[in-house]
C-alpha positions in Angstrom: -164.3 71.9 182.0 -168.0 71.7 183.2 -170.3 68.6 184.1 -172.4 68.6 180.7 -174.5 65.5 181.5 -175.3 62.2 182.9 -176.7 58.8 182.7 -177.6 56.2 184.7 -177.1 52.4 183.7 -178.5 49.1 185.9 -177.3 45.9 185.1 -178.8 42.1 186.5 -176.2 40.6 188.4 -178.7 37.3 189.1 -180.0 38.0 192.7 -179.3 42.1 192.4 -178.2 44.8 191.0 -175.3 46.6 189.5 -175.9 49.9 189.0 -173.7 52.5 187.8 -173.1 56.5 187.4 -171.7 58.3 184.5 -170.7 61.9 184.2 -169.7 63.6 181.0 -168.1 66.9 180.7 -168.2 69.0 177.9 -164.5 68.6 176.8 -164.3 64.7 176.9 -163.7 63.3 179.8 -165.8 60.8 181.3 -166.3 59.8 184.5 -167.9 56.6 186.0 -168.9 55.0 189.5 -171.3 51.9 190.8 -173.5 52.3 193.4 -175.8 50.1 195.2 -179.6 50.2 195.1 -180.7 47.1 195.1 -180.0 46.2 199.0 -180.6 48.9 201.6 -181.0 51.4 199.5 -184.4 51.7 197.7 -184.6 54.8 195.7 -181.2 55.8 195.5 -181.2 56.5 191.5 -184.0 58.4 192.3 -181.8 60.4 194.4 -178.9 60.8 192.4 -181.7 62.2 189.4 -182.8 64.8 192.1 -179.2 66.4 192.8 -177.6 65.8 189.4 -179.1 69.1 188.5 -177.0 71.2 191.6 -173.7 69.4 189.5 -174.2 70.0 185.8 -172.6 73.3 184.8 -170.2 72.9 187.8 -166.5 72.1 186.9 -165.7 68.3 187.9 -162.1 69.5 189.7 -163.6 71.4 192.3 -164.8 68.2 194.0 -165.2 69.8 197.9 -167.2 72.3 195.9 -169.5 70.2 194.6 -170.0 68.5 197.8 -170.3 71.2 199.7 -173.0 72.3 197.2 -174.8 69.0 197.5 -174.2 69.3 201.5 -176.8 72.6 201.7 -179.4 70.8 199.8 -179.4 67.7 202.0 -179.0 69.5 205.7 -182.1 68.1 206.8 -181.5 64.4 205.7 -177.9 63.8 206.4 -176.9 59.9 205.6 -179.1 57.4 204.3 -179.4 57.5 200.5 -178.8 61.2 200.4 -175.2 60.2 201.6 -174.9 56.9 198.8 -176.3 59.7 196.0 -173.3 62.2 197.3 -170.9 59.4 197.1 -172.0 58.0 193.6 -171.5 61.6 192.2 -168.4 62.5 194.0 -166.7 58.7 192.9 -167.3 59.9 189.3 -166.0 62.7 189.3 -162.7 61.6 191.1 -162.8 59.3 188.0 -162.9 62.2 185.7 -160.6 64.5 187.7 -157.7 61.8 187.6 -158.6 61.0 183.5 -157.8 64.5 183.1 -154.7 64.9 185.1 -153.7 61.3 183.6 -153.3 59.7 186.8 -154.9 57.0 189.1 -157.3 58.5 191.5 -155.6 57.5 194.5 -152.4 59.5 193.4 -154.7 62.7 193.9 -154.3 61.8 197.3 -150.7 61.7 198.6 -150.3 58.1 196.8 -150.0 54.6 196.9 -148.6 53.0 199.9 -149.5 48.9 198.3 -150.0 48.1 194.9 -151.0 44.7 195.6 -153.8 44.4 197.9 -154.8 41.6 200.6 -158.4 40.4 200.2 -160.5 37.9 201.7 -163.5 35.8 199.3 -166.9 37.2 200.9 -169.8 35.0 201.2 -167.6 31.9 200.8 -170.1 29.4 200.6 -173.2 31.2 201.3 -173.5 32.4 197.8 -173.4 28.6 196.7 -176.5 27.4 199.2 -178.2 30.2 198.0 -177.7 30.4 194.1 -175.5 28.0 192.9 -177.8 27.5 189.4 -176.8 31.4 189.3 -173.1 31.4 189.9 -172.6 28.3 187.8 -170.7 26.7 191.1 -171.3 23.6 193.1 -174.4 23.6 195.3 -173.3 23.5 199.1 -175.8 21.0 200.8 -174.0 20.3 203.7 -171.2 21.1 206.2 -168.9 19.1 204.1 -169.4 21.3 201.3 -168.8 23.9 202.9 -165.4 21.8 203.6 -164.3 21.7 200.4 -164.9 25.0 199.7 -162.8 25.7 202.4 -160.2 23.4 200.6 -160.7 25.3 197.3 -160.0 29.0 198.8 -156.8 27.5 200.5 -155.8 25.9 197.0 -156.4 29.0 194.7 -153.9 31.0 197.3 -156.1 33.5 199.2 -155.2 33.9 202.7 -159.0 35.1 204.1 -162.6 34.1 204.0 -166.0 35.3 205.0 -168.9 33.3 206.0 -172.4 32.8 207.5 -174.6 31.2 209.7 -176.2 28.0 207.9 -178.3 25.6 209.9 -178.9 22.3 209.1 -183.0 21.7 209.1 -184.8 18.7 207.5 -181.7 17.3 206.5 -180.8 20.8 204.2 -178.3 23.9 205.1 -180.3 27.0 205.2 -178.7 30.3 205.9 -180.2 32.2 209.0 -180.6 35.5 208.6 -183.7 37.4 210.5 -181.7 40.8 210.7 -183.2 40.4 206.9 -186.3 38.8 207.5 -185.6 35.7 206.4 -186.5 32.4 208.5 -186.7 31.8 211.9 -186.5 34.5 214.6 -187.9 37.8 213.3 -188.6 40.1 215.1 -186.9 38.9 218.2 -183.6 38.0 216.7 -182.9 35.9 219.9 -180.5 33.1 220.0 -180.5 29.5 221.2 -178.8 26.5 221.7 -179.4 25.0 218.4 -178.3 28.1 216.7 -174.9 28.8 218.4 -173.9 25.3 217.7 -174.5 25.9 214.2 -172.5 28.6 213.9 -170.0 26.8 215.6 -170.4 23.9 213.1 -170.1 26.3 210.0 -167.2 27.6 211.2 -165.8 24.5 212.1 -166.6 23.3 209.0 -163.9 26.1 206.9 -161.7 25.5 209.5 -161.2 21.6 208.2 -161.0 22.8 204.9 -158.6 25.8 205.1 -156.5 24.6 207.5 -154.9 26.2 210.6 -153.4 29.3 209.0 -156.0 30.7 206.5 -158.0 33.5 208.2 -162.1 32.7 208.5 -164.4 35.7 209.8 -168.2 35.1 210.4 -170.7 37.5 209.4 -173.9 37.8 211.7 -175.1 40.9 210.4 -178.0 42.3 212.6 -179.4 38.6 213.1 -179.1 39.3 216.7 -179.2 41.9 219.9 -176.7 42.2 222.2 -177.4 39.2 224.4 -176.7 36.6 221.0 -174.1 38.1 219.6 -172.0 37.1 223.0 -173.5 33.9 222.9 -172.6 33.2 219.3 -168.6 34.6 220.2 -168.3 32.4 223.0 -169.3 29.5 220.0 -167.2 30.2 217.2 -164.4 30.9 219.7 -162.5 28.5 219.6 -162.0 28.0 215.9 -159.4 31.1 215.8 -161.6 33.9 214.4 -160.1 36.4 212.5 -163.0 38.8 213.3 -166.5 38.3 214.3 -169.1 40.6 212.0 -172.0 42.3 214.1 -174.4 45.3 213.1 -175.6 47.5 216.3 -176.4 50.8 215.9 -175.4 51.2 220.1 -171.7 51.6 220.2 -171.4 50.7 223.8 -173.1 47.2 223.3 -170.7 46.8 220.6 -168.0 47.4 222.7 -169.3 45.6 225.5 -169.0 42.6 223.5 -165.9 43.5 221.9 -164.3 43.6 226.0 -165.6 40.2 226.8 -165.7 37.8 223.0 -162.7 35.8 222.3 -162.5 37.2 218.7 -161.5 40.3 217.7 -164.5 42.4 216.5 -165.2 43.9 213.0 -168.5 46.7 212.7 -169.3 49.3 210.6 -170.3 49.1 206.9 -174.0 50.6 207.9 -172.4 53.7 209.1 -172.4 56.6 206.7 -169.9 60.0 207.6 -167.6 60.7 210.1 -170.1 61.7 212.6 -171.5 58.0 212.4 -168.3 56.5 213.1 -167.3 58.9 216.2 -169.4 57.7 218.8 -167.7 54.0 218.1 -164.4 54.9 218.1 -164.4 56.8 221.4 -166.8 53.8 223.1 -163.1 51.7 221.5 -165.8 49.6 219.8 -163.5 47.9 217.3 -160.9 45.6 216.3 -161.2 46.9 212.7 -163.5 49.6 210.9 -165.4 48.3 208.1 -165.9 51.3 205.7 -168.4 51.4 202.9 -166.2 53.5 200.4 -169.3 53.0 197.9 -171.7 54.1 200.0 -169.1 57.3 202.1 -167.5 58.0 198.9 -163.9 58.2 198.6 -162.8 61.2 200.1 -164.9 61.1 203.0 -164.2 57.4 203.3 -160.2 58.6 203.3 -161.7 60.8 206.4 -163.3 58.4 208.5 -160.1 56.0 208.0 -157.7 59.4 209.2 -160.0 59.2 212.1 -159.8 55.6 213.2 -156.4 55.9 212.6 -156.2 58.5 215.7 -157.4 55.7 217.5 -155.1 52.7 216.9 -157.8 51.0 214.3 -157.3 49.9 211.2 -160.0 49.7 208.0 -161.4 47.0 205.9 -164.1 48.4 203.1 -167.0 46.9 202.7 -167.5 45.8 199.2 -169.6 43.1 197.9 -170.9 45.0 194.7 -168.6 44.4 191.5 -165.7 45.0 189.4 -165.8 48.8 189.8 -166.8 49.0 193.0 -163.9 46.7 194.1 -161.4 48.6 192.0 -162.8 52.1 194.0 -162.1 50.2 197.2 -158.9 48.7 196.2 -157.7 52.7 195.4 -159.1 53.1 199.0 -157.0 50.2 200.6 -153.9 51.4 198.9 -153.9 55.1 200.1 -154.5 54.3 203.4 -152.1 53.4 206.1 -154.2 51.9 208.3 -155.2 49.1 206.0 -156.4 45.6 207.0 -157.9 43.4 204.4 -160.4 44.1 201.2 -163.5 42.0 200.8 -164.4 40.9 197.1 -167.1 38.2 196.2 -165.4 35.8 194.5 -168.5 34.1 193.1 -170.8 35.5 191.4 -172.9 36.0 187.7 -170.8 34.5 185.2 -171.0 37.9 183.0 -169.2 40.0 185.6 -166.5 40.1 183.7 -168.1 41.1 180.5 -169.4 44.8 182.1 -165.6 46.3 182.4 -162.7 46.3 180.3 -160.7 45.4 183.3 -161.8 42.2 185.2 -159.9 41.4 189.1 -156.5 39.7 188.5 -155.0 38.0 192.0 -151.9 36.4 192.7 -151.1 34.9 195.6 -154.4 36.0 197.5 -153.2 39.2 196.5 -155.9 42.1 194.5 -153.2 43.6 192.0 -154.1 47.2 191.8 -155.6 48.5 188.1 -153.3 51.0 186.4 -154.2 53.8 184.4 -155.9 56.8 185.2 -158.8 57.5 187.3 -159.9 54.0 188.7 -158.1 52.5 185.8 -161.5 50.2 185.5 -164.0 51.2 182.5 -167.8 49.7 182.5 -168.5 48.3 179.0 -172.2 50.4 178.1 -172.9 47.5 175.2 -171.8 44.5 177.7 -174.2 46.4 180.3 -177.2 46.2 177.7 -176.8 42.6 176.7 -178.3 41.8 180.7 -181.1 44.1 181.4 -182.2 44.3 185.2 -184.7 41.6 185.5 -187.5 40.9 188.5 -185.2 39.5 191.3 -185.7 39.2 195.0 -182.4 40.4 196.8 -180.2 38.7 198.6 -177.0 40.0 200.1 
């Protein structure tokens, strides 16, 4: 069996992107990923374009092959979208390699220890101040919204939720993100009064809504340095944090905040390879590892968790991309033993669903695990069509 060719699909998903791999062989089986472009990661189908040529002709089995072959023609750019591009190719052909055996992809690797999955609903509330017109969802507008939504992700059974900052100004929530150049604080990224308290109210806010024994973690991205990010702990504090989110790319400030916050700690979905995530671990920078199997790929994401395993830390991908993409992490969750929690976006475009044959089904908070082989989750090429990509200005 050989790699015969491939093609690339993009879909509009409202605000970004879903974009997608596929890999056909030359004795049927096809294999498929999603990948991210559209935040982060400019030029990354430009990318994949450039190596596909090193993989067709190559047999899809011989996986470490093929990224070994892919390694020697990156050497000098290691990570960034070189690493994304590896990881597209390599999820596909995991996808293809299982097809043909006729198993799940995660049973190429020792197993499943969970076929139901925790997860916690990502931007929980900050997807609704943002594009509510474009999730079809009631517009939050205030702290009380943001209350019962809190009530809603306690009602529909999921255990976990993920939110941001949002500020009150003029009488209207705005979300405050300068780590992304948007409002107030760029470059600086300094905190203040006025800002810590609104954390504090945003998290305060869930906390009404979900009650005492839902878990709430704050994401704070790289809106701050060092300095804020301990200033925005000692905030939320009291509210019970199940982790705080932070982006440094100095592991020792991470872990200096991680020593004195009154939240666990939760970093990492920037960092691409093993030899990203080494310097953390040994500065004992985190509570949990968030891994970007999208972004690492599977096997080396299956790597990087063996690692932070050695260190007492368990892993939570990050995944806020769609159906696929969730169902490659969800193999992820359920072959590691160090598992914490999965992120999903629970809102979203009202045609995910319509791009696989397999939309997420959740009980009880719960991610049930796809069956079939490879990632038992097929994109839907007409479905795809029917929503070209469209202008859009990106928001994570």
């Amino acid at each position: 069996m050989k790699v015969k060719s491939y093609e690339i699909f993009r879909c509009d998903a409202g605000w970004r992107l879903f974009s997608f791999l596929k890999l056909v062989t030359d004795t049927g089986p096809v294999g498929w990923s999603e990948y991210n472009e559209s935040f982060g990661s400019p030029g990354l189908s430009g990318v994949i374009e450039n190596l596909m040529p090193s993989v067709v002709g190559m047999d899809p089995m011989d996986i470490e092959l093929v990224n070994a072959v892919l390694a020697t023609k990156s050497t000098q750019s290691r990570g960034g979208v070189v690493r994304q591009a590896i990881a597209a190719i390599e999820n596909a052909l995991l996808d293809i390699k299982g097809k043909a055996l006729g198993v799940p992809v995660y049973q190429l690797f020792g197993g499943k220890l969970r076929d139901r999955i925790p997860v916690y609903w990502s931007h929980c509330g900050s997807y609704r101040m943002r594009n509510p017109d474009l999730c079809g969802t009631p517009a939050v507008r205030s702290y009380d919204d943001f209350m019962r939504t809190g009530e809603e992700v306690r009602k529909k059974g999921f255990t976990a939720c993920k939110t941001n900052i949002a500020m009150e100004v003029d009488g209207k929530l705005r979300a405050y993100r300068p780590g992304f150049v948007v409002g107030k604080g760029f470059p600086e990224r300094n905190w203040d009064a006025f800002i810590a308290r609104s954390a504090a109210k945003t998290v305060e806010a869930f906390r009404a809504g979900v009650g005492p024994d839902v878990g709430i973690m704050l994401d704070t991205n790289f809106h701050f340095r060092t300095e804020g990010f301990k200033r925005i702990a000692d905030a939320v504090g009291p509210t019970g944090l199940t982790w705080l989110e932070l982006d440094i790319h100095d592991p020792r400030s991470i872990a200096m905040i991680r020593e004195h916050a009154p939240c666990p700690i939760a970093s990492g979905e920037t960092l691409l390879e093993r030899r990203d995530f080494r310097p953390y671990l040994e500065a004992y920078a985190f509570d949990t590892a968030i891994v970007d199997v999208i972004w690492n790929g599977f096997n080396e994401s299956l790597k990087i968790a063996s690692m932070a395993d050695v260190y007492e830390v368990n892993v939570a991908p990050h995944n806020f991309y769609g159906h696929l993409a969730s169902a490659i992490s969800a193999h992820f969750c359920a072959a590691v033993p160090n598992f914490r929690i999965m992120e999903i976006d629970i809102d979203g475009v009202p045609w995910r669903d319509e791009i696989v044959d397999n939309p997420p089904v959740f009980e009880n908070g719960d991610y049930l695990l796809p069956k079939g082989p490879g990632w038992g989750v097929e994109p839907n090429e007409l479905a795809m069509r029917r929503h070209p990509p469209k202008s859009y200005v990106v928001t994570q």
